[in-house]
Steps between C-alpha positions, in 0.01 A plus 500: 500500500401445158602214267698718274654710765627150691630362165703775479633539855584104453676591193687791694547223778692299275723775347603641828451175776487172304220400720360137370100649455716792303689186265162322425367823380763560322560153351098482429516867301791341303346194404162697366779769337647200292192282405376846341809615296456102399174547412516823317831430334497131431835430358653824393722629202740580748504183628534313178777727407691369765415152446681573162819637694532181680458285141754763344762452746483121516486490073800749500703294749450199367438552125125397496195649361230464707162685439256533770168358516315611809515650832392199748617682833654732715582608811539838580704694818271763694705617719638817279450651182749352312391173491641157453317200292554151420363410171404157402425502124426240203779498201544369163793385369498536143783246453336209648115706442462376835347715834658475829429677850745789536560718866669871508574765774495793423569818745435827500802710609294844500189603435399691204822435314641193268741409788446106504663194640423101308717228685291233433363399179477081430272263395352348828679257668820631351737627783788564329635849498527661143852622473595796275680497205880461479510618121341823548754777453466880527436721210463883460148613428348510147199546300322170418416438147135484430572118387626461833195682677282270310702182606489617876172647483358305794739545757469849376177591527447272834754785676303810331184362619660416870634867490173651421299256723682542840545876469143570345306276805187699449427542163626158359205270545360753211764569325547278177866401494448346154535800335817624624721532196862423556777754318839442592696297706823525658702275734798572720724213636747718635457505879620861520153563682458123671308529841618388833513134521518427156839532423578130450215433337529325101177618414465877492370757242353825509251519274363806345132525287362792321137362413187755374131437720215591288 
């Protein structure tokens, strides 16, 4: 039997009969699978995107303004598509103009699709749970004014790009998000539309973007 043809059949092995020459195979194709994506990708848009999510949540909950640095690690689920990674990042704080070690999750609900889940997002070594607003109150939607798009431009922008990046997998790397060109902006507080499991939630808004790609 060929090399090829047994690396397959252990592959098939492992599918069908978990057999443990079938899981070393398997585990040893994985591992060579993720050192190349590491290799080729290095530290992705995608992935800084969602380093951004984690500082936007934590600066929205607690009324901060933290702007990220770098990237220093990650760890990243294999076991499906939509994946889940822990982010540990380096911060400033322009208040103090001070950086500090920051760690995320962030999980993919489905792949292909902006459907994404942040429940941690702290400096390190901070384990308390970021609680939600009590003063948030719901509001009909409305057209923001472009004084308020330019006030809330980051936050703004950070969503279009996540949109485009996680539905546009295979043409993002390329594609120059810079340029994207945002038009107008609507948010809806209304929870006419709220998903399952969000219904007591503090925090919710349906945000809508018309933007122009060049």
């Amino acid at each position: 039997m060929s090399g090829e043809r047994e690396k397959a059949l252990l592959r098939l092995m492992w599918h069908l009969i978990p057999t443990k020459e079938g899981k070393k195979e398997f585990d040893r194709r994985t591992r060579e699978y993720e050192q190349g994506v590491e290799k080729s990708e290095g530290c992705s848009r995608l992935l800084v995107l969602y380093a951004r999510i984690g500082l936007h949540r934590y600066n929205m909950l607690q009324g901060k303004n933290l702007e990220l640095i770098s990237v220093k690690k990650y760890n990243k689920s294999t076991w499906c598509a939509p994946c889940l990674y822990y982010i540990t990042l380096e911060a400033m704080d322009p208040a103090t103009n001070s950086p500090l070690t920051f760690q995320t999750k962030v999980q993919e609900l489905r792949y292909g699709e902006m459907n994404l889940k942040c429940d941690i997002a702290r400096p390190l070594g901070d384990i308390k749970r970021s609680s939600e607003s009590e003063n948030s109150k719901s509001k009909p939607c409305r057209l923001l004014e472009k004084s308020e798009v330019q006030v809330n431009n980051d936050w703004i922008r950070l969503y279009l790009e996540l949109a485009i990046a996680t539905t546009n997998r295979s043409r993002v790397k390329n594609h120059d998000l810079s340029d994207l060109k945002i038009v107008k902006v609507a948010v809806d507080t209304s929870r006419q539309d709220v998903e399952e499991g969000l219904e007591d939630s503090k925090l919710f808004a349906i945000v809508y973007i018309r933007y122009k790609d060049p």
